[in-house]
C-alpha positions in Angstrom: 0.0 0.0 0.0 0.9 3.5 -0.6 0.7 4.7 2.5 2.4 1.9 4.3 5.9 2.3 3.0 8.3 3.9 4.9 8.6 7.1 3.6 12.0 8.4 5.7 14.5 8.4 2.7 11.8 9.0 0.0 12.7 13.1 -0.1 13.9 13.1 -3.6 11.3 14.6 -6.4 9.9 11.8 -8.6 11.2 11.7 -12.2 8.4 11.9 -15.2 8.8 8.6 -16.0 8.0 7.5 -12.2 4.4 9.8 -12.1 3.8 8.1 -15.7 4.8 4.5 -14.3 2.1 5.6 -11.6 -0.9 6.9 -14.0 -0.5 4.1 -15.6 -0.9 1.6 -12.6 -4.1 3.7 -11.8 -3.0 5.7 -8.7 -3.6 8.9 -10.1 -5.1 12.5 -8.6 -8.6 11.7 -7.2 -10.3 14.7 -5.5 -14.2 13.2 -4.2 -15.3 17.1 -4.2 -14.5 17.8 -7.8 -16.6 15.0 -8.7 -19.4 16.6 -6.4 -18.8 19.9 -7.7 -19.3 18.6 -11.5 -22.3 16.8 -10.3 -24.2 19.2 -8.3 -23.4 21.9 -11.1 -24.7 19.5 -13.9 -27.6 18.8 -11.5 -28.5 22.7 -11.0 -28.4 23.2 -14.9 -30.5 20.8 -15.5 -33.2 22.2 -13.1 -32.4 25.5 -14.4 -32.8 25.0 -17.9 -34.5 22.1 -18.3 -36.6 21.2 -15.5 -39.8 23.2 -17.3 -40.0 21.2 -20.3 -39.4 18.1 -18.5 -42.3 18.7 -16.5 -44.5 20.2 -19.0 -43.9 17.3 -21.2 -44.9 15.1 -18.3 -47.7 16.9 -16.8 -49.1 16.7 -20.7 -48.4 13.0 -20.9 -49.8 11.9 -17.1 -53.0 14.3 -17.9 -54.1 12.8 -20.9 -53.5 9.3 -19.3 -55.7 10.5 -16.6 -58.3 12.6 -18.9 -58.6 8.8 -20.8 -58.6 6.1 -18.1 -61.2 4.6 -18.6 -60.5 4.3 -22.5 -57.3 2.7 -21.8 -57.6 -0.9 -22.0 -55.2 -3.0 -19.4 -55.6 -6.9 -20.5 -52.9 -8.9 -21.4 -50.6 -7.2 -24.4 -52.5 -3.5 -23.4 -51.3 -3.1 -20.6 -47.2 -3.8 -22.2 -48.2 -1.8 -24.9 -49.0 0.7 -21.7 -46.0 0.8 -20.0 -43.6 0.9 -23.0 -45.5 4.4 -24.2 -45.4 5.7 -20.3 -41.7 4.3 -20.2 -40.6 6.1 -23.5 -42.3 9.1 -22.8 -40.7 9.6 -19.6 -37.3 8.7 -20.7 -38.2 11.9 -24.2 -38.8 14.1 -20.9 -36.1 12.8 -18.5 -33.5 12.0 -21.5 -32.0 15.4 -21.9 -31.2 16.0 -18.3 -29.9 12.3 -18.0 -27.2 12.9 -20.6 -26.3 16.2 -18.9 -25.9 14.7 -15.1 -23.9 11.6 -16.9 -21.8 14.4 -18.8 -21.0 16.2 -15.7 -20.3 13.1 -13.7 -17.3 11.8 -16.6 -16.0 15.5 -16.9 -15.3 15.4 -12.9 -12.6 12.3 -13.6 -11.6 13.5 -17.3 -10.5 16.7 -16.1 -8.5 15.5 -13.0 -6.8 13.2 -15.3 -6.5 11.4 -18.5 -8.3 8.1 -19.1 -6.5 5.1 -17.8 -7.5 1.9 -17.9 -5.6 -0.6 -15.7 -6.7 -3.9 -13.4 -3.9 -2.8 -10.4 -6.7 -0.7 -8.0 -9.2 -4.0 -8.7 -6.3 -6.5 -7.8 -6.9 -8.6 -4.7 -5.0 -7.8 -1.6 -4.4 -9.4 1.4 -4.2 -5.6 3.2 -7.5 -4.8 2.2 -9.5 -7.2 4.1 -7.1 -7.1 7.2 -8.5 -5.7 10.3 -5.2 -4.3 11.6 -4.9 -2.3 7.9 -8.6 -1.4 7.8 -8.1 0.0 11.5 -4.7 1.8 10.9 -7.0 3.0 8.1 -9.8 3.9 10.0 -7.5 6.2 12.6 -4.9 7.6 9.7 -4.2 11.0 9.2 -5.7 10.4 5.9 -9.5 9.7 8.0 -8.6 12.7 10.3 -8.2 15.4 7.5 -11.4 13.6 5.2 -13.7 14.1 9.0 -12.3 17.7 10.2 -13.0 18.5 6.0 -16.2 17.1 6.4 -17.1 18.5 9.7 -16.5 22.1 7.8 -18.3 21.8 5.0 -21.4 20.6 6.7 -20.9 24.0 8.9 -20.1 26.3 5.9 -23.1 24.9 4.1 -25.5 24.9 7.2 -24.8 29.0 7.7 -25.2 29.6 4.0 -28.5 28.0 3.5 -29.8 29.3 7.1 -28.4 32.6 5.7 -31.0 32.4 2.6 -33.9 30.6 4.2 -33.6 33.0 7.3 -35.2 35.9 5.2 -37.8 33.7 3.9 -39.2 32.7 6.8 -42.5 34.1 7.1 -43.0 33.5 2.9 -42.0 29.4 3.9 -44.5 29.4 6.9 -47.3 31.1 4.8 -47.2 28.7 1.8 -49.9 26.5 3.4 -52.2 29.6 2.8 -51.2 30.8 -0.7 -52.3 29.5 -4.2 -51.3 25.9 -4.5 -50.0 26.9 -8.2 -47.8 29.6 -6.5 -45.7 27.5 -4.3 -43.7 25.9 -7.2 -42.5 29.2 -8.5 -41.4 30.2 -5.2 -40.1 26.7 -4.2 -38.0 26.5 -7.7 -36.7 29.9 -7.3 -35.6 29.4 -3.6 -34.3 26.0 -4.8 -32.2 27.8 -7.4 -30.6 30.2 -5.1 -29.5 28.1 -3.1 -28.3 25.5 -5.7 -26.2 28.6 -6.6 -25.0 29.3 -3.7 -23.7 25.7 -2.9 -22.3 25.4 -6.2 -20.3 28.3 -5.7 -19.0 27.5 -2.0 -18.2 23.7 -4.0 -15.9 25.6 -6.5 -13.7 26.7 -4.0 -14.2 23.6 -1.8 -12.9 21.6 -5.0 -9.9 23.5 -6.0 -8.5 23.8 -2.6 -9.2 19.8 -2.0 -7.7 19.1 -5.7 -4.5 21.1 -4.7 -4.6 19.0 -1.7 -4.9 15.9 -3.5 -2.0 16.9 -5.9 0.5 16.9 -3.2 -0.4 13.9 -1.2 -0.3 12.3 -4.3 2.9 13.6 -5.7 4.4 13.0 -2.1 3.5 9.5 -2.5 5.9 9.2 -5.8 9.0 10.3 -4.0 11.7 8.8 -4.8 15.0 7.5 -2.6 18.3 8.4 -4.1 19.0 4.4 -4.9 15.2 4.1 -7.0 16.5 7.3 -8.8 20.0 6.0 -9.5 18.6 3.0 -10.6 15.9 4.7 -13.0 18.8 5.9 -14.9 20.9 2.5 -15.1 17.6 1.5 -16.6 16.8 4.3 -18.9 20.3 5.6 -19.7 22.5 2.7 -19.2 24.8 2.0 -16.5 27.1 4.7 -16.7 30.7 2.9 -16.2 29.4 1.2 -19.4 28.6 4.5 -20.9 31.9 5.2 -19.9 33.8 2.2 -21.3 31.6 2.8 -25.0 32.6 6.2 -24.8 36.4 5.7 -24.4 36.4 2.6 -26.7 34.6 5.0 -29.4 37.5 7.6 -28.7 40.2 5.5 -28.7 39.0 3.8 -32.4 38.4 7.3 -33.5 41.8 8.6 -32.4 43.8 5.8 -34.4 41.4 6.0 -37.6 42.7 9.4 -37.6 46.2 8.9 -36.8 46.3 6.6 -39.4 44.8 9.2 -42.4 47.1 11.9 -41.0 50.3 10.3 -43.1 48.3 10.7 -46.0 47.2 14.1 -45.7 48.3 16.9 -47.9 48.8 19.5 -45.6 48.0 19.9 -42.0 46.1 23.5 -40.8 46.7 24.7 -37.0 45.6 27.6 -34.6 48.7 26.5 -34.1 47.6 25.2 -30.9 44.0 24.1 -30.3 43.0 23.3 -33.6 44.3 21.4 -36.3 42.8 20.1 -39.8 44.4 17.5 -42.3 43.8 18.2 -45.8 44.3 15.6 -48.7 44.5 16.5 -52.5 45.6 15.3 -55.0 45.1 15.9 -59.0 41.5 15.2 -60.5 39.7 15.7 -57.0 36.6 18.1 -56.9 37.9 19.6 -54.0 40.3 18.9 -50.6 39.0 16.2 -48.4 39.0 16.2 -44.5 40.9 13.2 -43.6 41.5 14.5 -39.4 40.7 16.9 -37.2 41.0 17.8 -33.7 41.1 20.2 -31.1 43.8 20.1 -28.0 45.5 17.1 -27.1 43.8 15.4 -30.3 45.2 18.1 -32.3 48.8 18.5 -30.7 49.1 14.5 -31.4 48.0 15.4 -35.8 51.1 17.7 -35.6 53.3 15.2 -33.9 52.2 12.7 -36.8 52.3 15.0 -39.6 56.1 15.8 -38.6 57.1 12.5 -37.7 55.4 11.7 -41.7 57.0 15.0 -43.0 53.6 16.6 -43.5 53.8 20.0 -43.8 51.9 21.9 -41.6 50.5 25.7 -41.7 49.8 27.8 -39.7 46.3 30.0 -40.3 44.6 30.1 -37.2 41.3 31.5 -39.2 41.1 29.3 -41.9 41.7 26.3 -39.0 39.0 27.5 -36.9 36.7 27.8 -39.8 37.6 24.5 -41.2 37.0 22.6 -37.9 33.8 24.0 -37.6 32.2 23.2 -41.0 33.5 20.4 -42.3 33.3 16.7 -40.7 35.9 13.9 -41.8 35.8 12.4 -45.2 34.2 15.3 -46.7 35.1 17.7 -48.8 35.7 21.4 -47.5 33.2 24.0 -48.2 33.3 26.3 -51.5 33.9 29.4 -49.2 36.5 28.1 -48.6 38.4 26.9 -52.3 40.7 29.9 -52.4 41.9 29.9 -49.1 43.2 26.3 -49.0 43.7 26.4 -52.7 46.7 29.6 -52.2 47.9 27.2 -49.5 48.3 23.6 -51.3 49.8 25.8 -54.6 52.5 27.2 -52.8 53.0 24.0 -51.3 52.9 22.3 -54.4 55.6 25.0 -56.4 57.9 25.0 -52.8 57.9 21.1 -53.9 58.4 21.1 -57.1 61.6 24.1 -56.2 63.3 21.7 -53.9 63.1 18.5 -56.4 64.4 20.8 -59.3 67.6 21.9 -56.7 68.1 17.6 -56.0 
């Protein structure tokens, strides 16, 4: 049970996936007075609005039944026939109303929470039909809050209605001398009022006790610090595996790209922090990225481009730029042809100078 657990080391906020894990289960935020607020409000529409027609259309069908009693035969399949036509015709004057009380009683769940179906607050258990539980029940702070709330309404509502029947006191003790068709206009119009009035004390009533509901329930899903660690082993992966994927990724990565370094063209540095090896060679579209890096990634390129004798320049803008746009194995961006292109020329004649002096 919920409130059974020991909650001592439960101070930690509950993740999203632990209030989901607990919609879905069924415990969800259940507030009895906005259900009664829904109700009671559906209940005074339907007298307000609909209340007249419904009983016009029944005072018409019970008066003609009357007016033709003794025309209506009752034998055998009459007196079916009779009660399906009084049956239908109550339910044409009743229906409307019906739908709207049904209406009002789903919106008071709906708008609490979503729709869940699930067999969990159905399942059999033990602590249910226990004495000891039902008593710890019986005498929780849970019972104690539900009687002192109870207790308060019954006094709020008890000096609201004596507050509007008070002034109608003489009016209620003289409707045993007044018209007979006067009393339901006054009755329904006194009934209204205070219909309204309890609806309106209900609205307040059912947003404090929704709040109320909110946190007990959200208190309920607080986690420890060992069922939050191990939500994330489950959801994110245990993290020294992380860990070991992460550096095995690396390391793989590192020596694909110390091997492409030797063939690079030219290397491009900050000189420092960044570093990009270029490959070209005649009949390509365009230089290709064959490594990058930035730090200790980058300071190990230059240590294999001069152990390779790659030449390396130094253009800490065009470096920057490079690292930023282009990924490995892909050719660099037209913005930046010339740059690069001025580089690998040079490089190119310089070469082509040194083999003409051998």
């Amino acid at each position: 049970m919920a409130d059974e657990r020991d909650d001592s080391d439960h101070s930690e906020d509950p993740t999203p996936k632990r209030l989901e894990e607990a919609i879905k289960r069924g415990d969800v935020v259940k507030s009895a007075e906005v259900n009664a607020w829904f109700m009671i409000a559906g209940g005074a529409l339907a007298l307000m609005v609909f209340a007249q027609p419904a009983a016009a259309s029944l005072e018409a069908t019970l008066r003609g039944l009357l007016a033709h009693s003794y025309q209506i035969p009752t034998d055998g399949p009459a007196l079916a026939d009779l009660t399906h036509a009084l049956a239908r015709d109550v339910l044409a004057a009743l229906g409307i109303p019906l739908v709207v009380l049904t209406v009002a009683a789903l919106a008071g769940s709906v708008i609490q929470h979503r729709i869940v179906v699930s067999a969990e607050p159905i399942r059999p258990q033990l602590s249910r039909i226990s004495p000891v539980s039902g008593i710890s029940r019986l005498f929780s702070g849970q019972a104690l809050a539900n009687f002192a709330k109870g207790l308060a309404k019954l006094s709020l509502f008890g000096a609201v209605l004596a507050g509007i029947l008070w002034p109608q006191r003489r009016q209620l003790a003289e409707l045993v001398t007044i018209d007979p068709a006067m009393i339901l206009p006054f009755t329904r119009g006194l009934a209204v009022h205070m219909l309204g009035s309890v609806v309106a004390i209900l609205a307040v009533v059912a947003a404090a006790d929704y709040l109320f509901q909110y946190r007990q329930w959200y208190e309920r899903q607080k986690m420890s610090l060992r069922e939050i660690k191990e939500e994330f082993r489950q959801t994110e992966g245990d993290p020294a595996i992380k860990g070991k994927l992460r550096q095995l990724r690396n390391t793989r990565m590192r020596k694909r790209i110390m091997a492409a370094v030797p063939k690079a063209s030219v290397v491009i540095t900050n000189p420092t922090h960044f570093a990009v090896a270029l490959r070209y060679e005649r009949g390509m579209n365009a230089p290709i990225c064959v490594a990058k890096g930035v730090d200790l990634l980058a300071r190990r390129i230059r240590e294999v481009a001069q152990a390779h004798d790659i030449p390396i320049v130094e253009n800490p803008p065009l470096a920057r730029a490079l690292h930023g746009t282009v990924e490995i194995d892909q050719e660099i961006p037209p913005e930046h042809y010339r740059a690069v292109a001025e580089i690998i020329g040079y490089l190119m004649r310089l070469r082509r100078a040194v083999a003409g002096l051998n």
